[in-house]
C-alpha positions as CSV (number, residue, x, y, z in Angstrom):
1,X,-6.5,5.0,9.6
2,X,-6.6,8.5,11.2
3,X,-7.2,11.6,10.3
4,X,-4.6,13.4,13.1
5,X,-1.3,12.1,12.5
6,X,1.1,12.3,15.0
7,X,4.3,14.9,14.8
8,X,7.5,14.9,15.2
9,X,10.8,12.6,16.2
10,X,13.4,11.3,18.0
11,X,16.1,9.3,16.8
12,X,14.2,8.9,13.7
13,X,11.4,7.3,15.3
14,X,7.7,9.1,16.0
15,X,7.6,10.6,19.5
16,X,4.8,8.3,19.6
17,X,6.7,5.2,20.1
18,X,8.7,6.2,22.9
19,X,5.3,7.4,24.7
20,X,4.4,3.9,24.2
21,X,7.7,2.1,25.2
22,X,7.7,4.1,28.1
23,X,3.4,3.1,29.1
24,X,4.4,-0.6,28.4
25,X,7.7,-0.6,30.4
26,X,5.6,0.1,33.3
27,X,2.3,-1.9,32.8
28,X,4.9,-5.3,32.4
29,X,6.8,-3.7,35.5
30,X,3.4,-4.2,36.9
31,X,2.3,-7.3,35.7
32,X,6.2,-8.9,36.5
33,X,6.0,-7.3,40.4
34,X,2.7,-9.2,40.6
35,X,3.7,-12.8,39.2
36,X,7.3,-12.5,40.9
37,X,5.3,-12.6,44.5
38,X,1.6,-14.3,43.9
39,X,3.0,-17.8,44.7
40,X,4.5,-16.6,47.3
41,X,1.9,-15.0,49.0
42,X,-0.5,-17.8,48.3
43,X,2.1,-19.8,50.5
44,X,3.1,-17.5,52.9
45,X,1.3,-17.7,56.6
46,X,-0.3,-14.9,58.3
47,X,0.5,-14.3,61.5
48,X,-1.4,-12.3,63.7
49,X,-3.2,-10.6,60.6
50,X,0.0,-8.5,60.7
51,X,1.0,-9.2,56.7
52,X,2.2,-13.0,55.5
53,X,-0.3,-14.6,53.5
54,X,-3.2,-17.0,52.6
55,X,-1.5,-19.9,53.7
56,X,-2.3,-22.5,50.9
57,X,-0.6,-25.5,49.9
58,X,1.9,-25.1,47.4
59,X,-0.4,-27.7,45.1
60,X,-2.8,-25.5,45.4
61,X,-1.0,-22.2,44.9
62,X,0.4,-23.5,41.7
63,X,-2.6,-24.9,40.3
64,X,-4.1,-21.2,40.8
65,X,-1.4,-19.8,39.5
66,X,-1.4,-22.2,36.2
67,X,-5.1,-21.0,35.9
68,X,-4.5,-17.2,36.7
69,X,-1.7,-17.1,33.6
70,X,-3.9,-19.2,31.4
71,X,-6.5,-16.4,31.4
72,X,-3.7,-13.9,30.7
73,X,-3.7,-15.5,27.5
74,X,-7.3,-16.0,26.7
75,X,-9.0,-12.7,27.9
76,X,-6.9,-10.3,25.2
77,X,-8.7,-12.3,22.6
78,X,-12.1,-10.9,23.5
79,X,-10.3,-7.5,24.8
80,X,-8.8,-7.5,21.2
81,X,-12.5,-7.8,19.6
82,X,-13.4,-5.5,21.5
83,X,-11.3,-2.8,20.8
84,X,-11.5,-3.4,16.9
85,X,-15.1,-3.5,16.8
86,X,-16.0,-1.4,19.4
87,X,-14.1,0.4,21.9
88,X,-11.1,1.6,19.9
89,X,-7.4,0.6,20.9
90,X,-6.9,4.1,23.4
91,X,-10.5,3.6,25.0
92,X,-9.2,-0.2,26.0
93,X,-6.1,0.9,27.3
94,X,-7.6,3.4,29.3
95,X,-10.3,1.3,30.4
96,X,-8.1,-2.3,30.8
97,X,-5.0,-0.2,33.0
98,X,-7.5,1.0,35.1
99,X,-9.3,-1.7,35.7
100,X,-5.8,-3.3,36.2
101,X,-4.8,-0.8,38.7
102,X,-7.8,-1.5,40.7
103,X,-6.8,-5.2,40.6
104,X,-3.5,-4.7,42.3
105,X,-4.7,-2.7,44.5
106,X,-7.5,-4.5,45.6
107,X,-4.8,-7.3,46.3
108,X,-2.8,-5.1,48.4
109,X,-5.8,-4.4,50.8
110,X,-4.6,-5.2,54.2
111,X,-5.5,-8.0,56.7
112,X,-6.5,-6.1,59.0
113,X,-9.0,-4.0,56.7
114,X,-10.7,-7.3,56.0
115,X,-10.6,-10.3,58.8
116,X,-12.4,-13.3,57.6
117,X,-12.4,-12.2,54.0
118,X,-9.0,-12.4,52.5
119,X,-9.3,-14.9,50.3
120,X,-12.3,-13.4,49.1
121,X,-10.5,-10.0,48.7
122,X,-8.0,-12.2,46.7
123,X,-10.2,-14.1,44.2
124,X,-12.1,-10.3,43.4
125,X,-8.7,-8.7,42.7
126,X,-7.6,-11.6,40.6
127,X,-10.3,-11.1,38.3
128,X,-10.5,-7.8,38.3
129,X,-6.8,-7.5,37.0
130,X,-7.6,-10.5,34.2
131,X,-10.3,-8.6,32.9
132,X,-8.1,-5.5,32.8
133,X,-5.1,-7.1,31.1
134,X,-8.1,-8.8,28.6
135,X,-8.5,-4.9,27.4
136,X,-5.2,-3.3,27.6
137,X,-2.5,-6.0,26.3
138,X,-3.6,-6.5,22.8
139,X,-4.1,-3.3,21.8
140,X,-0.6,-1.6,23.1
141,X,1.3,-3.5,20.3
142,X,-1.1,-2.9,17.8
143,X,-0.4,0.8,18.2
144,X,3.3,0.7,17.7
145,X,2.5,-1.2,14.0
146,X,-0.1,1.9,13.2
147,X,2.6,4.7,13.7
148,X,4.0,3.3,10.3
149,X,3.2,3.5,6.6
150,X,2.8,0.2,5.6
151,X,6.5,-0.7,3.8
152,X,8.2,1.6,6.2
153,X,11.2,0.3,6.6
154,X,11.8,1.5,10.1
155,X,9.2,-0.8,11.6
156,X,10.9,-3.9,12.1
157,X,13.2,-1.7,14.6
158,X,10.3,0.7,16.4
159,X,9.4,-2.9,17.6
160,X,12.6,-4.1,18.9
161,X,12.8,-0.8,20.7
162,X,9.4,-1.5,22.2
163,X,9.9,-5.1,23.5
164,X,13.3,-3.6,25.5
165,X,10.5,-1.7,27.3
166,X,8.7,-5.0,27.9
167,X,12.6,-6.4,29.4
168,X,13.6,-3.2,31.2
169,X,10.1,-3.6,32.9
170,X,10.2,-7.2,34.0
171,X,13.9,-7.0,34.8
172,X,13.1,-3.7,36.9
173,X,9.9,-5.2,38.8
174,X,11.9,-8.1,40.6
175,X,14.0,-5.5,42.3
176,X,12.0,-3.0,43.2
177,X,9.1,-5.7,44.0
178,X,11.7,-7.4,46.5
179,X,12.3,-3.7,48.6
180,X,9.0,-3.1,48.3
181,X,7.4,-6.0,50.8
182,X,11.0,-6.5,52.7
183,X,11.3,-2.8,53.8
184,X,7.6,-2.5,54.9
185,X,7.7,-5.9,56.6
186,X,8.2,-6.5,60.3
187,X,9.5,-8.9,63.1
188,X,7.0,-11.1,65.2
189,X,7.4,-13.0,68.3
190,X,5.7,-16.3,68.0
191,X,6.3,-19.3,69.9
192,X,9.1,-17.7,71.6
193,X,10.8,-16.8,68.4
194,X,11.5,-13.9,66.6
195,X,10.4,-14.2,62.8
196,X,10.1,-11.9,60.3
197,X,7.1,-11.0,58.5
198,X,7.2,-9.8,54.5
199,X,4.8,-7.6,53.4
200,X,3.4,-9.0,50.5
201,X,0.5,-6.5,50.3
202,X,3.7,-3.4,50.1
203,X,4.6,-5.7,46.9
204,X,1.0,-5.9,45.5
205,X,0.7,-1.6,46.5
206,X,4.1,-1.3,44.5
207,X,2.9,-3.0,41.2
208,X,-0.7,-1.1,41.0
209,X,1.4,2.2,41.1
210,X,3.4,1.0,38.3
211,X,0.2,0.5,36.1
212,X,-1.0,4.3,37.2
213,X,2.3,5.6,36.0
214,X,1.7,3.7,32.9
215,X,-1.7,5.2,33.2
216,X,-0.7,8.8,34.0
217,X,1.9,8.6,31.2
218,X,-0.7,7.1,28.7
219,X,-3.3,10.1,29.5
220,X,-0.9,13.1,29.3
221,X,0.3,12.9,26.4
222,X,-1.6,10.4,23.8
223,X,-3.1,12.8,21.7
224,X,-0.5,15.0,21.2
225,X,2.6,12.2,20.6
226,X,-0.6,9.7,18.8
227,X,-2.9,11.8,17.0
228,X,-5.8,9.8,16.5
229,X,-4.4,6.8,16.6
230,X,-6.1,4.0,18.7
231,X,-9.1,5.9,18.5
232,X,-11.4,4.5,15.5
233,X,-12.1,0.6,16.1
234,X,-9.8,-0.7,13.1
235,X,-11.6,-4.0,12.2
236,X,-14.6,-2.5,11.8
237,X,-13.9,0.0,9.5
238,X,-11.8,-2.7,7.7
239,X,-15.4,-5.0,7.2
240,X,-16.9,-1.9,6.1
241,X,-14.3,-1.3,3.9
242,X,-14.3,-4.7,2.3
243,X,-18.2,-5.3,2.2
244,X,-18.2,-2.0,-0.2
245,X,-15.5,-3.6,-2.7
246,X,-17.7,-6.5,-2.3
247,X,-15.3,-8.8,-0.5
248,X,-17.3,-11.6,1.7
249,X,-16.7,-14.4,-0.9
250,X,-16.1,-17.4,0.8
251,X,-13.2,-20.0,-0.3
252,X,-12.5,-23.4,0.2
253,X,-8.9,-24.3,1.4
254,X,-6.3,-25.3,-1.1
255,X,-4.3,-28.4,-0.4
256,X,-1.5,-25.9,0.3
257,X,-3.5,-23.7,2.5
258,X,-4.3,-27.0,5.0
259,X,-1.0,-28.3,4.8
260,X,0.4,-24.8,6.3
261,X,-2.6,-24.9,9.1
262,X,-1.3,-28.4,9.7
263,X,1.9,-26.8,10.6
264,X,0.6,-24.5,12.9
265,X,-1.0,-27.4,14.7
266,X,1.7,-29.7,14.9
267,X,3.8,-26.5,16.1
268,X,1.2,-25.6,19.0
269,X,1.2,-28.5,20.5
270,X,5.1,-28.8,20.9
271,X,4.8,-24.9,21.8
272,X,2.6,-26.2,24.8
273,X,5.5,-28.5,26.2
274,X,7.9,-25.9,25.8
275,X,6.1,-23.4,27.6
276,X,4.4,-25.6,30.0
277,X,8.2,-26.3,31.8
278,X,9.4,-23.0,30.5
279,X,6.3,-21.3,33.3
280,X,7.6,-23.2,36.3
281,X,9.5,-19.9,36.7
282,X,6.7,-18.2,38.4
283,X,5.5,-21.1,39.7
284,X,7.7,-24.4,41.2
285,X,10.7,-22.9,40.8
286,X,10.1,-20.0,42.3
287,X,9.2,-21.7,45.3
288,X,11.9,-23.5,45.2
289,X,14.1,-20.6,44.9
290,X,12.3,-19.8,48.7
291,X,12.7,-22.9,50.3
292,X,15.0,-24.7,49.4
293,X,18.3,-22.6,48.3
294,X,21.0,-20.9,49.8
295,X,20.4,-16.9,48.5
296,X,23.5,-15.9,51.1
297,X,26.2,-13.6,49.7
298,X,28.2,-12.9,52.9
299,X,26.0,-11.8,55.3
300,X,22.9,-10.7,52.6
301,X,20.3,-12.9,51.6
302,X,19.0,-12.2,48.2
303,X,15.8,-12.0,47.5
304,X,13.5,-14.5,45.8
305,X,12.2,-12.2,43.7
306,X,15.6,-11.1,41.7
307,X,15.9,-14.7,40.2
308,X,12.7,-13.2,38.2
309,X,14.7,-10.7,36.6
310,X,16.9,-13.0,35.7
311,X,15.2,-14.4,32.2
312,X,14.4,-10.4,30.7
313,X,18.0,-9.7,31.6
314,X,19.6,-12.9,30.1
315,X,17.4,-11.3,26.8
316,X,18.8,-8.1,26.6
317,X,22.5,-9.3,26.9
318,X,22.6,-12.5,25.1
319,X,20.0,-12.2,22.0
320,X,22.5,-9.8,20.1
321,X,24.9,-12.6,20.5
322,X,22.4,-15.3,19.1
323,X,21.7,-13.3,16.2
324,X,25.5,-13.0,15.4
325,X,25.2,-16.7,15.5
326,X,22.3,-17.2,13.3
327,X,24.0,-14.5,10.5
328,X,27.3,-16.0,10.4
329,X,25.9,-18.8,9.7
330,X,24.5,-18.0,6.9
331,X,23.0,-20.7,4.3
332,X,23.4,-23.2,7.4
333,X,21.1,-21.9,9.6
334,X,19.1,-24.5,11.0
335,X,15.1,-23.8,9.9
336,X,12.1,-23.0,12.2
337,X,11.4,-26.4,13.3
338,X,14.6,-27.2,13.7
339,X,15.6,-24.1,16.3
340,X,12.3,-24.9,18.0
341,X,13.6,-28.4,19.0
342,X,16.8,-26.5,20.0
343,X,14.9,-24.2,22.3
344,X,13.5,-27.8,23.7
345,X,16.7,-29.6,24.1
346,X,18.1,-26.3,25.8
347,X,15.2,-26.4,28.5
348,X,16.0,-30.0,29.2
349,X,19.5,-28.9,29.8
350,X,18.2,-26.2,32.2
351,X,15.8,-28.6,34.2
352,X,19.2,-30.8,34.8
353,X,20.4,-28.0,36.4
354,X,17.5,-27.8,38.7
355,X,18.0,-31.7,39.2
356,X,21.5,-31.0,40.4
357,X,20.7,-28.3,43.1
358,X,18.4,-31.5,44.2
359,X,21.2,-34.2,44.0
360,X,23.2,-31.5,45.7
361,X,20.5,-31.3,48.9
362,X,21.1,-35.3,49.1
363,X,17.6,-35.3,50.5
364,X,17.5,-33.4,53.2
365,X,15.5,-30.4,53.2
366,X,18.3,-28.6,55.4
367,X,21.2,-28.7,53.0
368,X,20.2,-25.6,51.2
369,X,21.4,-25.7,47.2
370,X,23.5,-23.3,45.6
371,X,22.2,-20.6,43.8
372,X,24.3,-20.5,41.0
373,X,21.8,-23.9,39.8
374,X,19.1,-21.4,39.6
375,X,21.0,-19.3,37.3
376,X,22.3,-22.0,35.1
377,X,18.5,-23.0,34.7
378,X,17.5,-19.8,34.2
379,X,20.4,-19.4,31.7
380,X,19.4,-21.7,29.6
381,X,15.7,-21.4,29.3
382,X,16.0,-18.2,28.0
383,X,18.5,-19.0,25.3
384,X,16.0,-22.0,24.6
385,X,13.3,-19.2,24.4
386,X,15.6,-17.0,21.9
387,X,15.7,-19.8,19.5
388,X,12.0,-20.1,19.1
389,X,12.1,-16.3,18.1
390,X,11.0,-17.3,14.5
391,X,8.2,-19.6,15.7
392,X,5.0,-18.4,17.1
393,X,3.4,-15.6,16.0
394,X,5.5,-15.0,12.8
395,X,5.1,-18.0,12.2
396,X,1.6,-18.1,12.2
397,X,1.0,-14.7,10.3
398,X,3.4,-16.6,7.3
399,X,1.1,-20.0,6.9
400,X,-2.5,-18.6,8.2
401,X,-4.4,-18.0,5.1
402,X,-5.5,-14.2,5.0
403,X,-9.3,-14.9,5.2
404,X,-8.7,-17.1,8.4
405,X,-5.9,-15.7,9.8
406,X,-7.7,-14.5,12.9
407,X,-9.0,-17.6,13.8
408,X,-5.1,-18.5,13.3
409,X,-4.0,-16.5,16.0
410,X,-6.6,-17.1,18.0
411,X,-6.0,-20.8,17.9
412,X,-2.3,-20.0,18.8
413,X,-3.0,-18.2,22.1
414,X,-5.4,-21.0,22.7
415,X,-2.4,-23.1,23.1
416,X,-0.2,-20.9,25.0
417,X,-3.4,-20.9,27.7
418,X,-3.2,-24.5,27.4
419,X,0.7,-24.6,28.2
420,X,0.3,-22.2,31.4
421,X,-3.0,-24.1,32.7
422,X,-0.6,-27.2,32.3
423,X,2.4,-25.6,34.0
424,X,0.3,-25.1,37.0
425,X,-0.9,-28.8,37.1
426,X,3.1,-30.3,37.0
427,X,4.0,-27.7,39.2
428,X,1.1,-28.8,41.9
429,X,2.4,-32.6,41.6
430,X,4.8,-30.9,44.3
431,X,2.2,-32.6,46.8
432,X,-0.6,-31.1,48.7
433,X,1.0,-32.3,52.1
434,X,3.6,-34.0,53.6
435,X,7.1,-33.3,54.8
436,X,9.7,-30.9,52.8
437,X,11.2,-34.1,52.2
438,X,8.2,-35.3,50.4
439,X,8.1,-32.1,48.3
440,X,11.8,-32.4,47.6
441,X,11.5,-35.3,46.2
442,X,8.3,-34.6,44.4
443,X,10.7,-31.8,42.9
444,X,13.4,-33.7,41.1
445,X,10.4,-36.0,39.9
446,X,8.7,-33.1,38.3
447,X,12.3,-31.3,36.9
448,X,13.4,-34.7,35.3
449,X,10.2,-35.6,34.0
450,X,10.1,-32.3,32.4
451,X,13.5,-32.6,31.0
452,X,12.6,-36.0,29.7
453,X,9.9,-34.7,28.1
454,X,11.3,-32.2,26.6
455,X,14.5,-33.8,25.3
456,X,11.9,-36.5,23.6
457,X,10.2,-33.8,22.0
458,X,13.3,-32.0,21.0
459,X,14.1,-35.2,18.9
460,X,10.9,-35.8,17.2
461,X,10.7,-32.6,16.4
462,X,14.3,-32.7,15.0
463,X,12.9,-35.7,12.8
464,X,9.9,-34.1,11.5
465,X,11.7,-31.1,11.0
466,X,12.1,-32.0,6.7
467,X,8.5,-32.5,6.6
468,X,7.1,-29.8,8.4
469,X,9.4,-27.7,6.1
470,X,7.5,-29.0,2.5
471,X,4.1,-28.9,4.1
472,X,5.0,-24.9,4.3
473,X,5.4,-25.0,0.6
474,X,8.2,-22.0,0.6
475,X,7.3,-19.9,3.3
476,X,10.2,-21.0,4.8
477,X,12.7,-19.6,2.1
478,X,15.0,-17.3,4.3
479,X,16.0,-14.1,2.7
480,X,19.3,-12.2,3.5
481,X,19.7,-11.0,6.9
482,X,22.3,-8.5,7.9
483,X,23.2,-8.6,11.4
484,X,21.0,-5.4,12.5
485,X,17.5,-7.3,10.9
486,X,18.1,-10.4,13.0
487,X,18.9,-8.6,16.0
488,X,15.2,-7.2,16.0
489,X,14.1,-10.4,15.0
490,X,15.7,-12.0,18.0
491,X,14.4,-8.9,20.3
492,X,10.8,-9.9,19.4
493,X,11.0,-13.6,20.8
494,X,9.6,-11.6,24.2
495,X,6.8,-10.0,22.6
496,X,6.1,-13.2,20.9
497,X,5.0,-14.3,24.2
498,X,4.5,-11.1,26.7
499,X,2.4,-9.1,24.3
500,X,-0.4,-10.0,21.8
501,X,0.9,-8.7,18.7
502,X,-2.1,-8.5,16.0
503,X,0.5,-6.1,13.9
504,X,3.8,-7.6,14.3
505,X,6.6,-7.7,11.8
506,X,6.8,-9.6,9.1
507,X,9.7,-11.8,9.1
């Protein structure tokens, strides 16, 4: 695609990659430090205009929250037109991480700056950082896939080392996140009583420096480790390309060609319940994780924001394990469908684990649950998350027809929207009002209908499982996999959802 190629390697691997592991690692760090403390904030009261927060209702903090992640989704899909027709994939990362940075930093503009205007502040932050991300997260991945011939065979793994950036970012942001607005906060006297005050705006200041180290990092060295890559906007030399062998013939679909696309569908909308209970992360349970559980280890409380870490850490330890599984069980591994309802029935199990730290409260708001509920949950969900790692966007690039296959994955991230816009709506059932009472039982009627839900789903989709299979007509048929091949394959489940991959493996 480029003239200027880029030199040189390290553990076998262009220099290039590692320049972009190393940008990515800190744009999610980022991103992560930001979503681990939004809801948060939202909830949080100021005092004094000394730090706290907004002080919304928890409804409406999650049903912002459902809306802020569904645009995650939907802006790449212009950003990602933009950069192959216009702007070029480095110009868009440029331009999307700064505009990013500006976001978080706009949100960690102080109370005191702006009395009266806060929420104003807020909302022009907000979208500042959606249109940023829009830019910048499409067009990262795509530049791992054009370091590589296509056929080289050391692409499947140049992308499993590039989504362990995306993990070692959002595992690292929860931490750092959490010291961030506890060692800037302060103590306040009000009615008589000393309270402490986080510093949500330290944690917001934290993640906008993340995205200028991914920023710095990015500019430094890009040519020299990139060449030219990311600079010539691909898809439009690609029509120009094809309109001069003459290719703009338009097709009808074959019977086989709509039967895969019927796949796809059937396989978004089950993708939307998955990832509609699989978001309360953020979202519900975070706030649960504040209110309502016992984070005391001696005499330490942990913070709420290290239970965020918990699903990119569960990643890196356990998918090498669930690709053992998969290998040795060779001719019996279950099919796509069939792990998908898996990855259902295993967030069921993980929302009875929320249930219990409720049955274990008994219904008063002052008998904190235990912890170790949240990390059972947690648990779960993410192994429910590694077995959907041969659904989604592999999936899609499999069945799509070439000429459509686009619109495809457009279509797909048009459901993943859906699923977070929804995951903010269940979350908000928590109640706009009322006791901590009210809200805790709101909570075990949201975590068991989503179990419910979820198990129902698993089932039908267990059922439909033979069908789905022949309407793929043999795109299916697995191939050999040693032990090393699935482990990448198993790796990519989180770029599957973090990262808008337009050049991802081929399973």
């Amino acid at each position: 695609m480029s003239a200027a190629k880029p030199q040189g390697t390290v553990l076998g691997h262009p220099k290039g990659l590692f320049l972009l592991f190393t940008t990515e690692l800190w744009e999610r760090f980022s991103y992560y430090a930001m979503r681990a403390i939004l809801v948060l904030y939202l909830v949080d009261q100021v005092q004094n205009q000394g730090g706290g927060g907004l002080g919304w209702t928890q409804a409406d903090a999650l049903s912002l929250y459902g809306t802020f992640t569904a645009l995650v989704y939907l802006t790449p899909l212009i950003g990602g037109w933009l950069a192959d027709n216009y702007l070029g994939q480095r110009k868009a990362i440029y331009l999307g991480g700064a505009l990013m940075a500006i976001g978080q930093f706009t949100l960690a503009a102080p109370h005191a700056w702006v009395p009266g205007l806060e929420t104003t502040v807020f909302y022009i932050g907000l979208g500042i950082l959606i249109l940023g991300n829009g830019l910048f997260k499409p067009n990262i991945s795509t530049m791992v896939g054009d370091l590589y011939e296509e056929g080289d065979h050391r692409r499947d793994g140049a992308f499993t080392i590039f989504y362990m950036g995306i993990n070692l970012g959002a595992a690292l942001s929860g931490f750092v996140v959490a010291w961030a607005y506890t060692h800037f906060g302060h103590t306040e006297i009000v009615n008589g009583e000393e309270i402490f005050v986080n510093n949500w705006q330290a944690g917001f200041f934290c993640a906008g420096i993340g995205m200028v180290l991914s920023l710095i990092i990015q500019f430094l060295f890009a040519q020299k480790l990139l060449g030219d890559i990311g600079t010539v906007p691909a898809a439009k030399l690609e029509k120009e390309r094809a309109a001069e062998r003459g290719e703009v013939r338009k097709e009808p679909l074959t019977k086989e060609e709509r039967d895969r696309i019927k796949v796809i569908m059937v396989m978004g909308l089950f993708t939307i319940i998955f990832w509609a209970g699989f978001e309360q992360a953020g979202g519900l349970m975070n706030l649960f994780t504040n209110d309502f559980t016992d984070r005391y280890i001696g005499s330490w409380e942990v913070p709420t924001t290290y239970f965020q870490s918990l699903n990119a850490i569960f990643i890196v330890l356990f998918a090498p394990v669930i690709a053992s599984i998969w290998v040795r069980m060779g001719s019996k591994e279950p099919n796509s469908p069939v792990k998908f309802a898996m990855g259902l029935f295993l967030l069921a199990v993980g929302f009875v684990f929320m249930m219990g730290a409720v049955v274990e409260m008994d219904g008063d708001p002052t008998n904190k649950s235990s912890m170790w509920w949240l990390v059972g949950a947690y648990f779960f969900h993410t192994m429910g998350e590694l077995c959907l790692s041969p659904i989604g966007l592999s999936m899609v690039t499999k069945l799509a027809p070439l000429r459509i296959a686009s619109l495809m994955m457009g279509a797909w991230f048009l459901f993943i929207a859906a699923a977070n816009k929804v995951a903010g709506l269940v979350g908000s059932l928590i109640g706009s009002g009322g006791s901590q009472e009210d809200q805790l039982a709101n909570a075990m009627a949201i975590f068991s209908g989503i179990a419910i839900t979820a198990t129902v789903s698993a089932v039908l989709l267990y059922f439909m499982a033979d069908k789905l299979v022949d309407w793929m007509h043999g795109a299916e048929e697995s191939h050999h996999k040693n032990e090393e091949e699935a482990l990448e394959e198993e790796i990519a489940v989180t770029g599957e959802h973090e990262a808008i991959i337009k050049d991802a493996p081929k399973a």
